[in-house]
Every structure is written in structure tokens, then in C-alpha cells.
C-alpha positions in Angstrom: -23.9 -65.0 15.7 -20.6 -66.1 17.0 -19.3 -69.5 15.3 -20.1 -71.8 18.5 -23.8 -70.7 18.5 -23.9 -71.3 14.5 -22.6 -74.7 14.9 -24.8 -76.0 17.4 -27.8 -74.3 15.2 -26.9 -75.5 12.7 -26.3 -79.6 14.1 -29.8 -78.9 15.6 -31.3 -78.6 12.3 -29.5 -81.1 10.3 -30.7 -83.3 13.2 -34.3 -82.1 13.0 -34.2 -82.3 9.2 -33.1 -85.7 9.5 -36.0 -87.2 12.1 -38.3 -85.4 9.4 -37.2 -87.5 6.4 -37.5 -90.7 9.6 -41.3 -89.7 9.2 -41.6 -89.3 6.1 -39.8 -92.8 5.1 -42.1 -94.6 7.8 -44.8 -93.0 6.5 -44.7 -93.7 2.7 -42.8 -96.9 2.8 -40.0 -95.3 1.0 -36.4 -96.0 2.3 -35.3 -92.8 4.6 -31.8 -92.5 2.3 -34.0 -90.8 -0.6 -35.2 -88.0 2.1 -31.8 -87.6 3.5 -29.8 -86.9 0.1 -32.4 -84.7 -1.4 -32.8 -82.8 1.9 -28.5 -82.9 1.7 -29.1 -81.6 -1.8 -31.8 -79.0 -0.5 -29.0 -77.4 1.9 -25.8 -78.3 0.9 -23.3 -76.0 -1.3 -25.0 -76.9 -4.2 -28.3 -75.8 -3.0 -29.2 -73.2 -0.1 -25.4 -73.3 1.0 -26.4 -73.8 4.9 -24.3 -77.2 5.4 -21.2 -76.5 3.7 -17.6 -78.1 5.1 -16.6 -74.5 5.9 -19.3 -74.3 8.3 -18.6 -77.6 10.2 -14.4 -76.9 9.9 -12.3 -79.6 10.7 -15.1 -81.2 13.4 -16.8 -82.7 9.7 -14.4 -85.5 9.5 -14.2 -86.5 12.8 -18.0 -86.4 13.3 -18.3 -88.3 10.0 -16.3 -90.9 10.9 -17.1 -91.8 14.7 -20.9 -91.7 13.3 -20.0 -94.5 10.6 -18.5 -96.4 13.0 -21.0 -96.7 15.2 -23.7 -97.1 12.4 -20.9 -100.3 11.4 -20.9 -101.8 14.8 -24.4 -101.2 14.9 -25.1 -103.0 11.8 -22.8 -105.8 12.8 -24.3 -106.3 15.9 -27.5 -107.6 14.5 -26.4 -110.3 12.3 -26.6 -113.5 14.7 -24.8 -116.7 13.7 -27.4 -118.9 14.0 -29.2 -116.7 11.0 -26.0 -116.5 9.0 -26.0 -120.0 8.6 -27.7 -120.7 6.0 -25.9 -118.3 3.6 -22.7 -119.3 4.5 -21.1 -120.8 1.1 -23.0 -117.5 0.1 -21.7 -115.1 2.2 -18.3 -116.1 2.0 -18.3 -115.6 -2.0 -19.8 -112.2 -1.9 -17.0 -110.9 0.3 -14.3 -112.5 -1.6 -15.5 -113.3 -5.1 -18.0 -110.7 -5.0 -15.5 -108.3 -4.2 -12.9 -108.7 -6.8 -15.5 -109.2 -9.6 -16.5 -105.3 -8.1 -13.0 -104.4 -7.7 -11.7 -105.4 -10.7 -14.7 -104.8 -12.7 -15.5 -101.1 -11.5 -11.7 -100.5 -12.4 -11.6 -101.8 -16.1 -14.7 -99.9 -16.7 -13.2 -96.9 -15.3 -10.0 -97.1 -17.4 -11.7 -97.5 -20.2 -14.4 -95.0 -20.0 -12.5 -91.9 -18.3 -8.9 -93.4 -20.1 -7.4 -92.9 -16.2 -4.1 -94.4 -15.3 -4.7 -97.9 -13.5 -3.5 -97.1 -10.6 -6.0 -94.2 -10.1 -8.5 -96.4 -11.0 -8.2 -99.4 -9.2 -8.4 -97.1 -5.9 -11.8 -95.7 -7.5 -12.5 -99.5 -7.9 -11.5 -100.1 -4.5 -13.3 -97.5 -2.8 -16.7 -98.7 -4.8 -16.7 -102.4 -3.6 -18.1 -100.8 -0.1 -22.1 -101.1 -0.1 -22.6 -100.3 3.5 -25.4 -100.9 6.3 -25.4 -96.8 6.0 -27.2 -97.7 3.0 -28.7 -101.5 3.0 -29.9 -101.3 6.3 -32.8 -98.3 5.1 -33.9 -100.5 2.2 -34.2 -103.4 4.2 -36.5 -101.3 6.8 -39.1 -101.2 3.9 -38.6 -104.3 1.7 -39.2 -106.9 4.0 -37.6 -109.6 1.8 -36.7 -113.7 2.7 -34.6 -113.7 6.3 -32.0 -115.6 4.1 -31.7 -112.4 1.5 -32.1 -110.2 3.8 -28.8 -111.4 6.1 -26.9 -112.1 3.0 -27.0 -108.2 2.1 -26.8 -107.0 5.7 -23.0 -109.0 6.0 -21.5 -107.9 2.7 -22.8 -104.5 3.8 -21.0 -104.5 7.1 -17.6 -106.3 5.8 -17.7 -104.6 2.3 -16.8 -101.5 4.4 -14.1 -102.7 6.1 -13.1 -104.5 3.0 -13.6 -100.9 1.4 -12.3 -98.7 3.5 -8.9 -100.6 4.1 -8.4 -101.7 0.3 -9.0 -97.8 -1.3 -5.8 -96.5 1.5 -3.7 -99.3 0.4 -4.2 -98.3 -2.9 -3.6 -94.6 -1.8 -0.4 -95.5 -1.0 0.3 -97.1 -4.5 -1.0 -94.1 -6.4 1.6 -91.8 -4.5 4.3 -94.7 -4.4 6.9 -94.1 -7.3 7.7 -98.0 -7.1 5.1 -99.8 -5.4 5.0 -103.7 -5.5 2.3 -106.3 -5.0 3.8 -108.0 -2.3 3.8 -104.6 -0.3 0.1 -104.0 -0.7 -1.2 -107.1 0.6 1.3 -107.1 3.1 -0.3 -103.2 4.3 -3.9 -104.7 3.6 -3.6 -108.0 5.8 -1.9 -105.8 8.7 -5.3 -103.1 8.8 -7.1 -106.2 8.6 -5.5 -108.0 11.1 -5.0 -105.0 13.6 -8.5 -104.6 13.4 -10.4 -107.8 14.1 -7.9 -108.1 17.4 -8.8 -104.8 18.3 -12.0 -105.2 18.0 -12.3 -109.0 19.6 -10.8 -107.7 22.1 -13.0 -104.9 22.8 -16.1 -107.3 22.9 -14.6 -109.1 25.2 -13.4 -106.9 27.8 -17.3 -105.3 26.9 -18.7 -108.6 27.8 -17.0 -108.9 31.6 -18.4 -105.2 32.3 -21.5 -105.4 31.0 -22.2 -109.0 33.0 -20.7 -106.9 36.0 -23.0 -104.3 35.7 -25.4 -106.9 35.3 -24.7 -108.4 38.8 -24.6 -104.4 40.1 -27.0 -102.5 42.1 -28.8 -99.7 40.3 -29.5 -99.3 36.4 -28.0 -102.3 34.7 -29.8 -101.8 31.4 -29.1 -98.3 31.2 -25.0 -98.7 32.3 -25.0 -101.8 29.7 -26.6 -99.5 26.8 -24.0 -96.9 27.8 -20.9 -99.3 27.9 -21.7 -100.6 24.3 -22.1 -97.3 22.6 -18.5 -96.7 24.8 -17.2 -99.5 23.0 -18.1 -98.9 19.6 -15.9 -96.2 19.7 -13.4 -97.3 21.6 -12.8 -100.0 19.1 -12.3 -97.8 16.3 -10.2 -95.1 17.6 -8.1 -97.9 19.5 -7.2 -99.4 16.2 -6.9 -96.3 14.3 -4.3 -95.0 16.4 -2.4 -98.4 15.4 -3.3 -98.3 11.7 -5.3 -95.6 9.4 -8.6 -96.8 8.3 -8.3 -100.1 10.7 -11.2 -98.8 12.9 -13.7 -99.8 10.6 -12.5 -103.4 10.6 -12.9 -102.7 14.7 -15.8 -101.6 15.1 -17.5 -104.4 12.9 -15.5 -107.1 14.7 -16.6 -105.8 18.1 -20.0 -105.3 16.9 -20.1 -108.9 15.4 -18.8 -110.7 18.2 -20.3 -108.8 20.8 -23.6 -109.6 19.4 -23.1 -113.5 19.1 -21.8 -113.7 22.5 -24.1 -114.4 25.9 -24.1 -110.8 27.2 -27.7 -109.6 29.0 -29.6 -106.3 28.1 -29.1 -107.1 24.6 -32.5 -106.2 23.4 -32.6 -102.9 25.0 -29.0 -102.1 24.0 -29.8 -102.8 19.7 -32.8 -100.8 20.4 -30.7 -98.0 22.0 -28.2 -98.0 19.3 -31.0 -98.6 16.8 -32.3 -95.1 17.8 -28.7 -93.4 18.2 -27.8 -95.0 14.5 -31.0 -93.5 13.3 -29.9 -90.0 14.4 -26.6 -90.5 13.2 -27.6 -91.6 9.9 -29.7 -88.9 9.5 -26.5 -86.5 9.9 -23.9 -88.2 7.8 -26.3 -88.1 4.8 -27.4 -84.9 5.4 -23.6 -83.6 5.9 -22.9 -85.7 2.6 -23.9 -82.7 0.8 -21.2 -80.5 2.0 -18.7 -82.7 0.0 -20.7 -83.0 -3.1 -19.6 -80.8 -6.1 -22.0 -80.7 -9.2 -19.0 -79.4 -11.4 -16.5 -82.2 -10.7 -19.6 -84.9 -11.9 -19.9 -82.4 -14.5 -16.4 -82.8 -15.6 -16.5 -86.4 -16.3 -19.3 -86.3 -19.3 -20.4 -89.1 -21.0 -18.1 -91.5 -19.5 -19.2 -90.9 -16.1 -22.5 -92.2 -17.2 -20.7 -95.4 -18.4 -19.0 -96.4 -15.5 -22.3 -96.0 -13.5 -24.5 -98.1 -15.8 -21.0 -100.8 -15.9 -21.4 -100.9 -12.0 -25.2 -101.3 -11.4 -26.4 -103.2 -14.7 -23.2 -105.7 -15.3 -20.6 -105.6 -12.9 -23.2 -105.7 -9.8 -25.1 -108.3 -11.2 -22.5 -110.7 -12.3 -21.3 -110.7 -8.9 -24.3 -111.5 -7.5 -24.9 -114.5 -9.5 -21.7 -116.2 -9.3 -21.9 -115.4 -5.9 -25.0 -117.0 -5.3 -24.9 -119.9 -7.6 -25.9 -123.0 -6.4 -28.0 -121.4 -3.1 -31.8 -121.9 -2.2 -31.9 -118.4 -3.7 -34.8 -118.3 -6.7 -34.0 -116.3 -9.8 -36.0 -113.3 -8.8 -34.0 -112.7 -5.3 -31.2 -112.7 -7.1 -32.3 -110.6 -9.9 -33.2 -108.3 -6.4 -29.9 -108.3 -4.8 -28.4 -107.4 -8.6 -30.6 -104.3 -8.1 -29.7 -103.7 -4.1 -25.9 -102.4 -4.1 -26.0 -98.6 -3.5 -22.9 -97.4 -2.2 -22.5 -94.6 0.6 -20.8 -92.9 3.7 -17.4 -94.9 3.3 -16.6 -94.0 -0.2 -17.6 -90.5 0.3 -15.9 -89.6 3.3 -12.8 -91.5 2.1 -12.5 -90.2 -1.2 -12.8 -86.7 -0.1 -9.7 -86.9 2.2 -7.9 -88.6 -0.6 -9.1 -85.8 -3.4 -7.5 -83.1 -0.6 -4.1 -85.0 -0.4 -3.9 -85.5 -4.4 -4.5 -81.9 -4.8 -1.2 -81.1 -2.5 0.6 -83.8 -4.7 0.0 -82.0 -7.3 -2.7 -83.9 -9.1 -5.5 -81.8 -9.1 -7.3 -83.9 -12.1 -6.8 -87.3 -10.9 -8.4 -85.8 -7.7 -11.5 -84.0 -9.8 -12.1 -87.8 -11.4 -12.0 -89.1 -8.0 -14.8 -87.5 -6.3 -16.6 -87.2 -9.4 -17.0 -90.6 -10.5 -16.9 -91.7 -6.7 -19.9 -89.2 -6.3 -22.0 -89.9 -9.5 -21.9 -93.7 -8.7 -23.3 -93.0 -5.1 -25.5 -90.5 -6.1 -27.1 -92.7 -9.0 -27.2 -96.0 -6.9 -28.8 -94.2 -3.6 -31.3 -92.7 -5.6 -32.4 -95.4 -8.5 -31.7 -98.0 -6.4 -32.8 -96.9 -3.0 -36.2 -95.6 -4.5 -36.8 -97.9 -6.6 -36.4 -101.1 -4.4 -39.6 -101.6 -3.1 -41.0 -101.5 -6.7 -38.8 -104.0 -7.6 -39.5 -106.4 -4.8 -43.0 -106.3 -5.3 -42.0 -106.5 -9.4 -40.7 -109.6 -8.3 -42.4 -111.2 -5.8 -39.7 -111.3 -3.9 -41.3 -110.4 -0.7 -43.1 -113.3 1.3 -46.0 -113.4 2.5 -46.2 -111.7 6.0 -47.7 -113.7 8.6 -48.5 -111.8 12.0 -49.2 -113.9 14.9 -50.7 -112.8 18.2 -49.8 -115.1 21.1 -46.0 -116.4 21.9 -46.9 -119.2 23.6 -46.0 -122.9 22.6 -49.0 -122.9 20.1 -47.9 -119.5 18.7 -44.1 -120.5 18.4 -44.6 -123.8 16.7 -46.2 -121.9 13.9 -43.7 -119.5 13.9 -41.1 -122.3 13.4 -43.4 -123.7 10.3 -44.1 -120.5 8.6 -40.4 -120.0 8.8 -39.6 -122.7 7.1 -41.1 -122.2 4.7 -39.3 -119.1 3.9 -42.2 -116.9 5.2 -41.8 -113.7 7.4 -44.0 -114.5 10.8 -44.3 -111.8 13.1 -45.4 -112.5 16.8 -47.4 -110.7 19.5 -46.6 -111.2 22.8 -47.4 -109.2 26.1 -45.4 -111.2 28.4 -42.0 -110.0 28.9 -40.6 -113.6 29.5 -42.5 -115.3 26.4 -41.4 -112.7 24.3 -37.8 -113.2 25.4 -38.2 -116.8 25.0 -39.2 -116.4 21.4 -36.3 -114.4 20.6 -34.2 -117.0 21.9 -35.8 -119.1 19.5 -35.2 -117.0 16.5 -38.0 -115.2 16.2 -38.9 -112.3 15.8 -41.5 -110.9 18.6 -42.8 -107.3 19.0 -43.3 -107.2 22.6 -47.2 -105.5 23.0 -50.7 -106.7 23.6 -52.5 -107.8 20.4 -55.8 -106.0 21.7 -55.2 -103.0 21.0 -55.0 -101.2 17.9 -51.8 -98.9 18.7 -49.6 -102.7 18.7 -51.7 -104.2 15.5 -50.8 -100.5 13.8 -46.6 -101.0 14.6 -46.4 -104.4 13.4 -48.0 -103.1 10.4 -50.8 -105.9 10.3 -52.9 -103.9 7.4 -50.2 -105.3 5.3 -50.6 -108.7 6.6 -51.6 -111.6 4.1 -52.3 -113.5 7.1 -53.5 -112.9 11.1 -53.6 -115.9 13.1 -54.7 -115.2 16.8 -53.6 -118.2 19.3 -53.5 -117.1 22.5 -54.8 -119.2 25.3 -57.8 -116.8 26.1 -61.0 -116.6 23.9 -61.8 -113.2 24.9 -58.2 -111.9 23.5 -58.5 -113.6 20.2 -62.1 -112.6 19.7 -61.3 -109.4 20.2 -58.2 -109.1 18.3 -59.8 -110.8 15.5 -62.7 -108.5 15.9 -60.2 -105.6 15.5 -57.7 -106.7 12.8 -60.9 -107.3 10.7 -63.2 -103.8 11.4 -59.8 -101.4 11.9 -57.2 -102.8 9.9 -59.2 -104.9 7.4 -57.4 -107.6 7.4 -59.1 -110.4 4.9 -57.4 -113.8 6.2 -57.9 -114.1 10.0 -57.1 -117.6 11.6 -58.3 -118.1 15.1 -57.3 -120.8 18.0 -60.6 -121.2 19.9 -60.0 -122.8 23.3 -63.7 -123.7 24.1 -65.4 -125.3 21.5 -68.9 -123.5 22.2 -67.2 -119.9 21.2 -66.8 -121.2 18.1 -70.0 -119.9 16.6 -68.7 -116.1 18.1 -65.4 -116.6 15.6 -67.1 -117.9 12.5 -69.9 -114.6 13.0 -66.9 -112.4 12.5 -65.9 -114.6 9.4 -63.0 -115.8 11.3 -61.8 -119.5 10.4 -61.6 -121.2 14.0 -59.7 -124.1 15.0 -60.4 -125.9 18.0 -58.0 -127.8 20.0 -61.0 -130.2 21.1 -62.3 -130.7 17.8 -58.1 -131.2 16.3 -58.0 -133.8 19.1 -61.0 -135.9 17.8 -59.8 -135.7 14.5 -56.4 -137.0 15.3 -57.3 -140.1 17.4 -59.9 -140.7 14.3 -57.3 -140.6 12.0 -54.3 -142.6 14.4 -57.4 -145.0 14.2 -58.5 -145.5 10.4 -55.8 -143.7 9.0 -52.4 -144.4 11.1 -49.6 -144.0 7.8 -51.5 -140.7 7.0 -51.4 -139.2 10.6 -47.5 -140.3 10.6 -47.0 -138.3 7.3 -48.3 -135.0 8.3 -46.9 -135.3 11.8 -43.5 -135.5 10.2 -44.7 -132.3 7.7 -41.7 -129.8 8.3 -38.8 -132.4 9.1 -38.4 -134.4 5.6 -41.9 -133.7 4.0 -44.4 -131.2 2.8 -46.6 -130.0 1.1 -47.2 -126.9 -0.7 -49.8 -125.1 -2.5 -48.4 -123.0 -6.2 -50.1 -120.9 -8.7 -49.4 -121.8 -11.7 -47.1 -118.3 -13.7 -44.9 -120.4 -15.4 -45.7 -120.1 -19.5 -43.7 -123.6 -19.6 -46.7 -124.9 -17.7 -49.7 -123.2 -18.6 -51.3 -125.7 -21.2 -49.7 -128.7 -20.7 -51.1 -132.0 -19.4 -51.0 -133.5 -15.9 -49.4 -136.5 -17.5 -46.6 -134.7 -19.2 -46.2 -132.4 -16.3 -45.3 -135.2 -13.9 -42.8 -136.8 -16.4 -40.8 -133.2 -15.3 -42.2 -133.9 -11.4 -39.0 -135.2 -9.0 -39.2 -138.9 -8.1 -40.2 -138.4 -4.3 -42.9 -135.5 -4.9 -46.7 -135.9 -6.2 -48.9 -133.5 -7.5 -52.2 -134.5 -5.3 -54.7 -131.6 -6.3 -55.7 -128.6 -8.9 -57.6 -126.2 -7.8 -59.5 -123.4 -10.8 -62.0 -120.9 -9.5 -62.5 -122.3 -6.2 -63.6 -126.1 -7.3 -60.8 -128.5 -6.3 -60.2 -131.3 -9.3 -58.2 -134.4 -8.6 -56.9 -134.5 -12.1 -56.6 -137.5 -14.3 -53.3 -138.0 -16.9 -55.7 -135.5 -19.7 -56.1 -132.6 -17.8 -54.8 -129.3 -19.1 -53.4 -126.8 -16.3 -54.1 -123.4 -16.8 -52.8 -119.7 -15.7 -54.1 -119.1 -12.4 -54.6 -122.9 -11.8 -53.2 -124.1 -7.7 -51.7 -127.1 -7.6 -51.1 -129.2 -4.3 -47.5 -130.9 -4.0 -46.3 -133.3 -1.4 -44.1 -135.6 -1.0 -40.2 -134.7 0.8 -39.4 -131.5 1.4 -36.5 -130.8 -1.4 -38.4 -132.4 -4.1 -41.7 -130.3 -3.4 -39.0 -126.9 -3.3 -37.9 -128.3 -6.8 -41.1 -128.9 -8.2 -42.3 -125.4 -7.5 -40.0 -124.2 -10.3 -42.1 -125.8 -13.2 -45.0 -124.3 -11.9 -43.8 -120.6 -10.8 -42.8 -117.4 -12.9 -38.9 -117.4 -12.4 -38.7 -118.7 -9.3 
């Protein structure tokens, strides 16, 4: 077969192989990474010897690295301001803090384990800081974790990269320097930097006026706009690499960034383009990872490989994490979670192949063995421990909130949506209507555009996972019958329905559906702006500055102790109102012992009820 038809074979099944392990992720809730390296494995040198680097020639690298920085922009693209923040005292520490406590830490651990000059391994260091949406991004598909944890990960995903990428050539250069000098490396990391957030704010820019043109254009708009963004994803990072090696990453994260925060139209149909183009891609850089990998050069490094890995996942990774996020809204268990969510991926491989090539024809064959070894064995132990074992963890933890879908965008639908996502829940709506749904998303939320009706859209929003349905649409018929539905197809337990004509009620509570009627809300609230006017005020203001919550009681600290020693711990604005044990509510005098399992009722304003939780909750 000549060499053209083996290459385009062989793409075609790398690509095929890839959508596979797709399915196979979706369909056992196991983040797609863990397919893609054993399937990289499977073929790779090491394996069936079908994807090797001989076999793709010099196209590897290129297609490698136009792939990553697409999957970068991508990545980027999705992280809006607006949900950024709340993290930002966070954010900002694990790109900068973070960072050096990785840098510095992955390189001590390396000198002392392997005994490698520092200079080699503070570019091992450097090249390990990268985590990577490559990598984050699958794991986030599966562990649907708080908004807040979930965005903090996503952005030192996207910047570690950069951060990565431009950091381990810098130090390149020192290794093969004969008298390099600290002013000189920062100087040669701030210019890569600085190259490549112009570049790429530029790009975004220039991709706004066309895509608004093409906007205002006769014929496909959406299409044209899908097209010009994947254009400039790549423009970006070739423009700036031409100006500076490994710039282009910084490029393509900036375009992506900005791009994404800016008013530009189409921009739902363009992340869902690129979403599907990333997935491809993805699919192919892991897979292709396996031509690089060399089971003799992990081999080489023995025991101390094996130290350096368990330095960077169980100390080094989780010390960052916590000073990073000290003093944030984040409980104990999220951090202990993003301690456990820091594989590394594409950037480090890719990168520290080319160095191990140019080593070699410096004549350091060894330090280049050590590189790819240890740069290998830390991704390979981190993708697969970390990337299977996440959603164990999370549920381990309790990390994951409760998942609330919600069929109806309307006014009704969205004001919950608002609630539930204040309190740190995940809300998912259902909306049919094109407009609605856009206007939801405008709002923040997030909205699966489908009709709540049919089982196909309850199956994609995954609603047989959901603690929660609530059905408030303005049509009885629709709720009844998505209620009807979610509870015979799905079996979905908790089912909250809006019923818009009091006499359907009866249809609603047959089902076993709780049912709220708007009517019967009304009467209630002129009864209680009547005989209860201070009350009425209080829960009108519920979500602004006060709350109230319902916790189990986990914590052992708890579990035993007295109502009236247990509100000498309670915050001065919050009051425990309620304990409820086996169903019976008890409105407990100061002798009452709480017990495991017990739920308590809190109110009283909002960050004193988010304090008091802790005395009653496991860790967090």
C-alpha cells in the first residue's frame, strides 16, 4: 500500500478508535481519557505497533500541535467572566502560587529522587505545572461538580498550558546555555508571554468584526461564523509562533478567552461546533500519544520514578491546592477533590519529546532518557489514577450537588434556576423555545434546548440521575405528561409540579407528583401579608441576605450533643428552627440530643446559615 493510502488508513482508524472510546465514556460515566490511552497503549509501539511516529513522519508534530491548540482555544472559549467571578482571589493564586509550589516542588523532588542536575530538573518541573483542558475538560464531562469548582479547574487548565508550555522552552534554553542568568529567563518568558496575549487579542478582535459581518450577510451566517472561529484558532497560534517558539499556546487561549467574553452572535452554535471538532481531535492526540511512549525509558528511572509521581499527586498537588484556595467558599471535601484532579497531558508530552530529540544531538542522551521517562510516568500515572478514579472520589466526597432538572424556561422556571443556583446546586433547564432558551443563557444558565415531553430530551439531560424534576411550564398537559414520564421511564422519585389550574390538581397528586398551584400560593400569601406581614417580608427577601437551609447531621462533633450546647457554637444571626428524625418534625427544647441522620432547619442571613452547616456536616 503506498505511504499516502497508509496514512489516511491509518488517521481513519485512530479517528474511528477514538469516537468508540466517545461511546464508551458516555456510556459508563467514565471520563473518555481512560479509553483513549489504553486504546493508545493497545496500538502504539509498545503494543500492536500500528501508530508509531515512523508511520505519521514529520506530519505527527504538526498535527499534534495545531490539534492542542485548538482543543486550548476551545477550552478557553467557554470560561465566561461573569462565572469566573467568584473564584477570582482563587484563580489568580493557582496560576501564580499554584504554579511555583508545582514548579518548584516537582523539581526538588526530582533532584532528589533521580539525583539530576537542577537545571534538568527544573525544566521537568516546568514542563509538569501544565494540567490541561486536554485532560480536565473529560473529567469534568462526568463529575458534574459545584459551577465554582468546576471553573476554577477549567482556567488553571487552560493558562497552566501556556504557563507550561512557555516556562519548560525557557528552561530549554538554560539547560543548553553554558552561562545562563535569571534576568535572561524572565526576560525570554515575559516576551512568549507578551507576544502571545497580543496576538491573540488581536485575533479576537479582528474575529469579532467578520463574524458580526457575516452576521449582517446574506446566506449561512452560522455556518461562515463556525468556520471563521475554527480559522482563528489557528491563525492565532501559528501567527505568534512565527514570532516566538511555543508563544502560540499563549495565542490561542487569549483569542479563545476573549473571543468568548465578547458580544459576537452564533456563539452557541460555534462552542458546539468546536465542541464536536475538539472531541475528534482529542480523540487523536491521545491516541497518537502512544507513538511517543517508550516502556524502557520509564523503565530506566526505577524506584525513583515512583517517588516523584507519588511527590506530585499526594503532596506537591495538594499543597497547592490548599494554599491556593485558602480562605474561598470552597468546603474541605472540594478541595480534598481538586488535590485529586491534576492529571497532566498533551503539552508535556508533545514538548518533552522535541526536547528529548534535541538533547540527544547535544549529546546528552541520559538527561534526554530521564526526561521523557519521568515526564511520561507522571502523565501516565495521573491520567489513569486520577482520570478513573474521579468520579469515585466525588461521589466519596459528596462533592457533587444535587442535580436539579427543570422543564420550562420561562419566568417561573428561571427564578428557580437563579435559587437553586445559589445555593450552589446544579439546575438544568428544558426549554423548546429557541428565544427562552437563549434568554436563559443570557442569564447564566444552563438550558438544553428540547421539549421536556419526550423521552429522547429527558434521556440527554440525563434526568434518571436527577435528585429532583420540577416541571413549570405554563401548560398543564406538558407538565402532566412530563411528570407522567420522568416518573414511569426514567423513575425519577422527587417530581415537583406547577399546576396552572387548580382543578388538575387531583391528576398531579394521582401520579404522586407534589403540585403547587399559583392560585392556591396566591391565597396563601395575601393570608399571610394579612396575619403574618414580618414573616411574608422574610421569605420574600430568602436568597438576597437570608435563608434557610435543611442539613443532615454527619458531623461526629455533633452527633450526641444538646440543642443547647449546639447553639452556644451557632453564629449570632442564624437559628436552628426544626429537627427532623424518621419523618416526625420536633421543635426541640435546650435537652434534646441530636443524632446521626437527624435534619436540622437553619435560618437566619445567608452567611451565617453557610457557617452553621459546618457543625452539622461531615467535612464540609
Amino acid at each position: 500500500m503506498a505511504r499516502v493510502e497508509l496514512l489516511v488508513a491509518l488517521v481513519a482508524l485512530v479517528f474511528t478508535i477514538g469516537i468508540f472510546a466517545q461511546v464508551l465514556a458516555d456510556r459508563y460515566r467514565i471520563p473518555s481519557i481512560i479509553f483513549l490511552i489504553v486504546a493508545g497503549i493497545v496500538l502504539g509501539p509498545e503494543g500492536l505497533g500500528i501508530v508509531t511516529r515512523e508511520a505519521f513522519g514529520v506530519a505527527l508534530p504538526v498535527i499534534v500541535d495545531l490539534s492542542v491548540a485548538l482543543i486550548v482555544f476551545e477550552g478557553a472559549f467557554h470560561l465566561r467572566y461573569e462565572d469566573l467571578k467568584a473564584t477570582r482571589s482563587t484563580r489568580l493564586r493557582l496560576i501564580t502560587v499554584g504554579a511555583l509550589i508545582s514548579l518548584v516542588g516537582t523539581a526538588i523532588a526530582v533532584r532528589v529522587a533521580l539525583g539530576t542536575p537542577w537545571d534538568l530538573a527544573f525544566l521537568i518541573g516546568s514542563l509538569l505545572v501544565a494540567t490541561g483542558p486536554t485532560v480536565i475538560d473529560p473529567i469534568l464531562d462526568v463529575v458534574a461538580v459545584r459551577d465554582s469548582v468546576a471553573n476554577a479547574l477549567s482556567f488553571e487548565g487552560v493558562v497552566n498550558d501556556v504557563t507550561a508550555a512557555i516556562l519548560a522552552y525557557v528552561s530549554f534554553e538554560v539547560v543548553l546555555a553554558e552561562q545562563p542568568t535569571r534576568i535572561a529567563f524572565l526576560e525570554e518568558f515575559a516576551a512568549r508571554l507578551a507576544i502571545g496575549i497580543v496576538v491573540g487579542a488581536l485575533v479576537a478582535v479582528v474575529l469579532r468584526s467578520l463574524i458580526r459581518a457575516v452576521d449582517r450577510a446574506a446566506g449561512n451566517a452560522a455556518q461562515n461564523a463556525r468556520l471563521l472561529a475554527l480559522a482563528g484558532a489557528f491563525v492565532a497560534y501559528a501567527g505568534a509562533t512565527l514570532l516566538a517558539e511555543e508563544a502560540g499556546i499563549a495565542a490561542a487561549a487569549t483569542a479563545g478567552l476573549a473571543l468568548g467574553n465578547l458580544d459576537v452572535p452564533y456563539k452557541e452554535t460555534i462552542s458546539e461546533f468546536k465542541g464536536d471538532v475538539t472531541t475528534l481531535l482529542l480523540s487523536f492526540v491521545f491516541i497518537a500519544l502512544a507513538a511517543l511512549l517508550s516502556f524502557d525509558d520509564i523503565a530506566a528511572l526505577g524506584v525513583g520514578g515512583l517517588v516523584v509521581v507519588a511527590a506530585v499527586m499526594f503532596v506537591i498537588r495538594p499543597l497547592l491546592v490548599f494554599v491556593s484556595t485558602r480562605g474561598h467558599q470552597f468546603s474541605r471535601d472540594e478541595r480534598l477533590f481538586m488535590s485529586f484532579v491534576g492529571p497532566r497531558g498533551i503539552i508535556p508530552a508533545s514538548v518533552a519529546t522535541l526536547f528529548a530529540v534535541e538533547l540527544t544531538d547535544a549529546g546528552l542522551p541520559e538527561q534526554a532518557t530521564t526526561l521523557v521517562g519521568t515526564v511520561f510516568l507522571v502523565i501516565l500515572a495521573t491520567v489513569v489514577l486520577e482520570g478513573g478514579l474521579a468520579p469515585y472520589i466525588a461521589s466519596a466526597l459528596d462533592v457533587v450537588p444535587m442535580q436539579i432538572v427543570i422543564v420550562g424556561g420561562g419566568t417561573v422556571g428561571r427564578g428557580l434556576a437563579e435559587r437553586f443556583d445559589a445555593h450552589g446546586e446544579n439546575p438544568v433547564l428544558i426549554e423548546s423555545d429557541a428565544d427562552i432558551a437563549r434568554r436563559a443563557r443570557d442569564d447564566g444558565h444552563t438550558v438544553h434546548v428540547g421539549d421536556g415531553t419526550v423521552a429522547e430530551t429527558l434521556r440527554d439531560v440525563v434526568v434518571a440521575d436527577a435528585k429532583l424534576l420540577v416541571v413549570a411550564t405554563g401548560d398543564d398537559d406538558a407538565n402532566l405528561l412530563a411528570a407522567q414520564l420522568a416518573r414511569s421511564t426514567f423513575d425519577v422519585d422527587h417530581i415537583i409540579a406547577r399546576v396552572n389550574e387548580p382543578e388538575n390538581t387531583d391528576a398531579f397528586e394521582d401520579l404522586g407528583v407534589r403540585a403547587i398551584s399559583p392560585t392556591e400560593s396566591a391565597i396563601w400569601a395575601i393570608d399571610n401579608l394579612v396575619e403574618r406581614p414580618a414573616l411574608l417580608k422574610w421569605t420574600v427577601e430568602l436568597g438576597q441576605s437570608g435563608d434557610v437551609r435543611e442539613v443532615d447531621v454527619t458531623a461526629d462533633a455533633a452527633v450526641g450533643r444538646s440543642i443547647a450546647a449546639v447553639r452556644n457554637d451557632l453564629p449570632s444571626e442564624c437559628l436552628l428552627a426544626l429537627v427532623n428524625r424518621d419523618g416526625t418534625n420536633h421543635y426541640p427544647g435546650d435537652d434534646f440530643d441530636l443524632e446521626r441522620g437527624d435534619t436540622v432547619t437553619l435560618l437566619g442571613r445567608t452567611e451565617a446559615v453557610d457557617d452553621a452547616r459546618a457543625l452539622f456536616a461531615r467535612a464540609g
